[in-house]
C-alpha positions as CSV (number, residue, x, y, z in Angstrom):
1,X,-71.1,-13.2,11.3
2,X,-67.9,-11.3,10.9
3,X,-68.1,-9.0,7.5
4,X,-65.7,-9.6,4.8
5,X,-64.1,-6.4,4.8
6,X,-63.3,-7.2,8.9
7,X,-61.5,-10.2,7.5
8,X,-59.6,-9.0,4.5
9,X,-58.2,-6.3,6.9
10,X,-57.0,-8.6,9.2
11,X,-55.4,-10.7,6.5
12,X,-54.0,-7.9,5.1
13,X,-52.5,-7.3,8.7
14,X,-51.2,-10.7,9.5
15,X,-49.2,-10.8,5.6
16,X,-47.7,-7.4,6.6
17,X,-46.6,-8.7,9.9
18,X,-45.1,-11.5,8.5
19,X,-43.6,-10.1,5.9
20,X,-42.1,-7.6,8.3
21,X,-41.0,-10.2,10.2
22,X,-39.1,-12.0,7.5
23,X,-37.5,-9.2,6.3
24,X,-36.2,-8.8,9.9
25,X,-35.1,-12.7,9.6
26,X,-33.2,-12.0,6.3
27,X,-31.6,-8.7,7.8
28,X,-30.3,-10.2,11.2
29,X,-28.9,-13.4,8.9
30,X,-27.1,-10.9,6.8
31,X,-25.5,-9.3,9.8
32,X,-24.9,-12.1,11.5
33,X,-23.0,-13.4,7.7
34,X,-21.1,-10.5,7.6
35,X,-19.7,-10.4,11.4
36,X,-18.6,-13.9,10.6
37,X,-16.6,-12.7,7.5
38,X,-15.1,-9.8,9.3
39,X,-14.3,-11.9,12.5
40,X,-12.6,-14.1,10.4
41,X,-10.9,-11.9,9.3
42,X,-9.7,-10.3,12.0
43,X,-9.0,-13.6,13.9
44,X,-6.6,-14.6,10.3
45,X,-4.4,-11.4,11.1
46,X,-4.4,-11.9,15.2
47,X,-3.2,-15.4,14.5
48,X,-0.6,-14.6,12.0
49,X,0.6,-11.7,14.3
50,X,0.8,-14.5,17.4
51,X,2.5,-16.8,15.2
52,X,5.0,-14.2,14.2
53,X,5.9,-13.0,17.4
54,X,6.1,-16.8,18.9
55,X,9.1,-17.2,16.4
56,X,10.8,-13.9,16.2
57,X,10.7,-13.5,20.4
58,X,13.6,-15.8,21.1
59,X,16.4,-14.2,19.3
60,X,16.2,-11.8,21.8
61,X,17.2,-14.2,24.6
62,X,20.4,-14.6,22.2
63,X,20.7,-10.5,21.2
64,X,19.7,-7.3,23.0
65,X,17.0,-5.7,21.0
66,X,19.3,-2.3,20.8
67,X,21.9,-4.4,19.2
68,X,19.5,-6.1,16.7
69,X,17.9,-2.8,15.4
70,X,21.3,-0.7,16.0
71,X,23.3,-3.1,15.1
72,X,25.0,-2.3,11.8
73,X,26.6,-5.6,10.4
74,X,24.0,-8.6,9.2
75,X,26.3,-11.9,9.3
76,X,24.3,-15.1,10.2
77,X,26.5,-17.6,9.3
78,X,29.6,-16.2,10.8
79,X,30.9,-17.3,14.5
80,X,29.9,-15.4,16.6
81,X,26.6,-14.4,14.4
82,X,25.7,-11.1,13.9
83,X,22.5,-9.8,13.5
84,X,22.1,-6.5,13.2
85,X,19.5,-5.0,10.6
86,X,19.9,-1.3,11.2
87,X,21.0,-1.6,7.2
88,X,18.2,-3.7,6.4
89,X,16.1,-0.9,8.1
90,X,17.3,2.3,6.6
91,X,17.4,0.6,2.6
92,X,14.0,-0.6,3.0
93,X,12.8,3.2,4.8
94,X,15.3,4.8,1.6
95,X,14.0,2.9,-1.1
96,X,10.4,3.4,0.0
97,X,10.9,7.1,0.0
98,X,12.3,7.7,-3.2
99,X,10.0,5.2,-4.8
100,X,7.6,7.5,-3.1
101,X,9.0,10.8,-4.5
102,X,8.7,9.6,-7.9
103,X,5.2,7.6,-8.0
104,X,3.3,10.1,-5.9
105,X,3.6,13.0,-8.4
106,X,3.3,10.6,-11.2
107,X,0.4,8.7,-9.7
108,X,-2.2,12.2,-9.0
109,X,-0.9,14.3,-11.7
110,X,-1.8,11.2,-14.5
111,X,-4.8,11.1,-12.8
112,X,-5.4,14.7,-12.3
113,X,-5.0,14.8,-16.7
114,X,-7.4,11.9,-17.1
115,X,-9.8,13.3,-15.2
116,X,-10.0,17.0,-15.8
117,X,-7.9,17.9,-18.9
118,X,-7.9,14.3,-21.3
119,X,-10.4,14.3,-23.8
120,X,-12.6,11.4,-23.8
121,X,-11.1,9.5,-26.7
122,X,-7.4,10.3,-25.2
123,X,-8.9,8.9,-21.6
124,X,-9.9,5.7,-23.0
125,X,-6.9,4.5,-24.7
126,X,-4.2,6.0,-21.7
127,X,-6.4,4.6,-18.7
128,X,-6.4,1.2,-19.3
129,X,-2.3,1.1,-20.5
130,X,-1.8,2.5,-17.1
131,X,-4.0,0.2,-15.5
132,X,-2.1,-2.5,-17.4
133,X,0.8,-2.2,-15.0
134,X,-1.0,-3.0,-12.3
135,X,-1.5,-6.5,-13.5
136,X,2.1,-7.0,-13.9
137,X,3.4,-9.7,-12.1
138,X,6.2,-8.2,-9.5
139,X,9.0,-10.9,-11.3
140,X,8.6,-9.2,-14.6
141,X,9.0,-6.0,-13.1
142,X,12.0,-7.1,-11.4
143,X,13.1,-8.7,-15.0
144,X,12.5,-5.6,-16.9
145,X,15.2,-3.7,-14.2
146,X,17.3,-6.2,-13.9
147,X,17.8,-6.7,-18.2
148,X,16.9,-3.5,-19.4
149,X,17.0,-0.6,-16.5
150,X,20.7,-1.8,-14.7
151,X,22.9,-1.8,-17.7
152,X,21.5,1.5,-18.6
153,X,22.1,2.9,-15.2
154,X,25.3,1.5,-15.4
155,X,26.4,2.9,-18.9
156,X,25.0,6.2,-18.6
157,X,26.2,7.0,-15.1
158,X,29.5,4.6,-14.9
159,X,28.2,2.7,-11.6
160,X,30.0,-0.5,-11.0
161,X,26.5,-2.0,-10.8
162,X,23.1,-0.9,-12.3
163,X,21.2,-2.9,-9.1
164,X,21.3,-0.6,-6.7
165,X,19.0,1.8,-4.6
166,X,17.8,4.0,-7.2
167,X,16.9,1.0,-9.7
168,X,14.7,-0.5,-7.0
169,X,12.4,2.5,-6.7
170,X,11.9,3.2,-9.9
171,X,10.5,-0.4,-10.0
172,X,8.2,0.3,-7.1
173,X,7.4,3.5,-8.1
174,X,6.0,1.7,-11.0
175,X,4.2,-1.1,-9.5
176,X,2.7,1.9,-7.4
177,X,1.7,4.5,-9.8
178,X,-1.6,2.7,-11.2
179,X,-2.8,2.6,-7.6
180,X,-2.5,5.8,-6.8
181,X,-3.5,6.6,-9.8
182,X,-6.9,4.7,-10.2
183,X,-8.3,5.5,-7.2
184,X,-7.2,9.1,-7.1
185,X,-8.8,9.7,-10.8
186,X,-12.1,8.0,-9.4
187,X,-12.0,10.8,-6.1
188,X,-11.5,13.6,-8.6
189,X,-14.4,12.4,-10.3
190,X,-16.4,12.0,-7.2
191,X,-16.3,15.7,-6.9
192,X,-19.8,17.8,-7.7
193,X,-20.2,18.5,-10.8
194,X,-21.5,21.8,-9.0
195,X,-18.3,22.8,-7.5
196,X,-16.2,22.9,-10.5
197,X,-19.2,24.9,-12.3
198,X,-19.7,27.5,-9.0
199,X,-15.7,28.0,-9.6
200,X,-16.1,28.8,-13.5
201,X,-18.9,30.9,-12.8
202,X,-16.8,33.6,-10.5
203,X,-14.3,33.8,-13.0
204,X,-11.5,31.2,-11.8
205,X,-9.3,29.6,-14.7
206,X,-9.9,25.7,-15.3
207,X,-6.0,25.7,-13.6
208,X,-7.4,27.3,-10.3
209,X,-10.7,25.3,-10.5
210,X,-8.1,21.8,-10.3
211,X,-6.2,23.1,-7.6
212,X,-8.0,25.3,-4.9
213,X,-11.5,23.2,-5.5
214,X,-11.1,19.9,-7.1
215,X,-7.9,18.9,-5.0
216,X,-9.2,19.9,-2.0
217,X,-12.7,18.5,-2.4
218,X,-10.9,15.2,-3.3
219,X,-8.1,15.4,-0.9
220,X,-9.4,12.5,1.4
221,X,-9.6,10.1,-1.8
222,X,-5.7,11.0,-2.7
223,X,-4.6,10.3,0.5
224,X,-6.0,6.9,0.5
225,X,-5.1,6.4,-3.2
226,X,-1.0,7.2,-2.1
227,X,-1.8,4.8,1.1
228,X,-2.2,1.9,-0.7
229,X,0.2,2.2,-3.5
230,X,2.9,2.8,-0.6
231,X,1.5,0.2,1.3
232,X,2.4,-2.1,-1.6
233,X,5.6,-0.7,-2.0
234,X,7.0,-0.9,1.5
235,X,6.2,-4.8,1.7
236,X,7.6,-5.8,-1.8
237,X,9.3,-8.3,-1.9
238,X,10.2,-9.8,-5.6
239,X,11.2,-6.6,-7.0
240,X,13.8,-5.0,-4.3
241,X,15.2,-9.3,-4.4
242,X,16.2,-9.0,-7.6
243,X,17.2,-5.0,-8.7
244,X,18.2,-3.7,-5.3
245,X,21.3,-4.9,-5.1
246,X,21.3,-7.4,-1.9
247,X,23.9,-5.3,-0.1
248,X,23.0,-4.8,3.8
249,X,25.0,-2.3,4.4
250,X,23.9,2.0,5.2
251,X,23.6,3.2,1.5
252,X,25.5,6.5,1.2
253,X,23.9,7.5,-1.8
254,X,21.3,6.1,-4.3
255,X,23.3,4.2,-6.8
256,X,24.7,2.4,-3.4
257,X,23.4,-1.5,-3.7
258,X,21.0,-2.2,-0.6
259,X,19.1,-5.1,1.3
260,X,15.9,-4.3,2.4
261,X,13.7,-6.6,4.6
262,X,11.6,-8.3,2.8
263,X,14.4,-9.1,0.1
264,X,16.7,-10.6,3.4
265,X,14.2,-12.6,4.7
266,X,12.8,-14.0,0.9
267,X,16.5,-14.6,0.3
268,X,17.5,-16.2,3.4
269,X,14.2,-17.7,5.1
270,X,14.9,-21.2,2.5
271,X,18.7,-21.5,4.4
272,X,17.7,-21.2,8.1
273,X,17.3,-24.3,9.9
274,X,14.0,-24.0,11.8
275,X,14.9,-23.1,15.3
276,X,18.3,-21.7,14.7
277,X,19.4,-18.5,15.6
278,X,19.3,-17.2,12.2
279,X,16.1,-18.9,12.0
280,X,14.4,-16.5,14.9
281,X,16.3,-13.6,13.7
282,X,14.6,-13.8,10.3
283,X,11.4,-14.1,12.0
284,X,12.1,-10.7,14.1
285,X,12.5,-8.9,11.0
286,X,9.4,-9.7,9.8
287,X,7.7,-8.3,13.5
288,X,9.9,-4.9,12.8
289,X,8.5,-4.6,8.9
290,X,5.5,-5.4,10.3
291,X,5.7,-2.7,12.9
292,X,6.7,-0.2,10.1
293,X,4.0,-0.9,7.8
294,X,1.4,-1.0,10.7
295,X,3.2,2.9,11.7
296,X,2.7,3.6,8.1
297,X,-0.7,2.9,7.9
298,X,-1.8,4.7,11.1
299,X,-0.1,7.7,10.3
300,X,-1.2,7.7,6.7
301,X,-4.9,7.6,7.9
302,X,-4.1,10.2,10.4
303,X,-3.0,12.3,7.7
304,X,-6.1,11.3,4.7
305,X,-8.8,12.1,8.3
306,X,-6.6,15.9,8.9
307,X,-7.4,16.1,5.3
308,X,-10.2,15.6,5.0
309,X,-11.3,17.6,7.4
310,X,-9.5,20.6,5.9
311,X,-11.3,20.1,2.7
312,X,-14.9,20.5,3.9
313,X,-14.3,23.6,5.8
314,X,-12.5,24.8,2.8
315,X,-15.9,24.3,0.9
């Protein structure tokens, strides 16, 4: 007869191998759940990019790619047709950058005073009115320049037109800022607690303590943070349609109306006959704003990585 202490053992064995062996079941199902989700993902942006490149491709049999990049006139409907989006290129590079040069500073210094200087109270009631922008539809945006911002511009300066270059980024640079802004206040809190306190203790100011150990420590976070509010500003399309101007030509300085890519191709996409010219030229566009924003993004995280690595070996 086998005691009962022999059997309750193995029992006790057998209910630990199964449930080791159902947690094993349950784990490979989740991985095998999320691969699906990220394959699917991946295989959505492979077929977009095919699908892309299927259309844009033939207006190259038409135009030399030098002449479509270099060229600097953009007339589809004329005869001959011209398509050349070297103005289309350089408004949509210019109005990214100064949208850039004024959200960027905004977007970290706001969150560098909600996290570190803001009193609690202050914090409560600025965060979310910043965070409000964010859920701004891009139309209203575009509204608010185009009824309130251009005739200001206009008055104040004595432009012939308030839609222009400079009106466009400070719409981006809005639609940016609570980005950047939101995910660089929640790096700078990410930071130890023992950092900042190491830096008091030997006698640095709380102005030294932001910059030489916060910002460092949270460098990595910023860099993403200003990543993805660019990244949104370099592919809108609503807002540069209806304050930039719609002029493709090389602006010569920021009041200058422009045309940048994704406003051309919104604007005109409706009025190409599919497989026209114009059609496949519009199409092309899209594979060199693609190609920018894809550039973009691999230098950007080339840049948030360098930083990153900076910051822990400066603590």
């Amino acid at each position: 007869m086998i005691p009962p202490l022999i059997i309750r053992k193995t029992q006790g064995r057998l209910q630990v191998k199964k449930m080791a062996e159902k947690r094993q079941t349950t784990e490979k199902m989740m991985q095998t759940f999320f691969f699906c989700i990220a394959s699917a993902s991946i295989t959505i942006l492979l077929m977009i990019m095919i699908f892309l490149f299927k259309e844009g491709i033939p207006i190259f049999e038409t135009v030399s790619a030098k002449e479509f990049l270099f060229g600097h006139y953009w007339y589809p409907t004329s005869d001959p047709a011209d398509f050349g989006i070297f103005p289309l290129i350089i408004a949509s590079l210019a109005v990214t950058f100064a949208s850039a040069m004024i959200s960027i500073p905004l977007g970290v210094m706001t969150a560098i005073y909600l996290a570190e200087i803001a009193s609690f109270k202050v914090g409560e009631i600025v965060k979310p009115l910043v965070e409000l922008l964010a859920a701004l539809p891009s139309v209203v945006i575009g509204f608010f320049g185009m009824v309130l911002v251009a005739p200001f511009l206009q008055k104040v300066f004595g432009i012939p037109t308030g839609l222009n270059l400079f009106n466009a980024s400070m719409m981006l640079a809005f639609m940016a800022v609570p980005t950047i802004c939101s995910i660089s206040e929640d790096a700078i809190h990410s930071v130890p607690n023992a950092l900042k306190e190491a830096s008091m203790a030997l006698g640095a100011t709380h102005l030294e303590t932001i910059i030489r150990v916060i910002l460092p420590a949270a460098i990595s976070g910023v860099c993403t943070a200003v990543i993805l509010g660019m990244s949104r500003a370099i592919g809108e399309t609503m807002v540069v349609l209806m304050v930039a101007g719609g002029a493709a030509m090389v602006p010569e300085s920021v009041f200058d109306p422009v045309r940048p890519m994704p406003a051309s191709i919104a604007t005109e996409m409706g009025e190409a006959p599919i497989g026209s010219e114009h059609y496949y030229a519009l199409f092309a566009t899209g594979i060199v704003l693609f190609a920018f924003t894809l550039l973009f993004n691999i230098v950007a995280d080339y840049i948030a990585n360098k930083y990153r690595q900076v910051g822990e070996a400066s603590l």
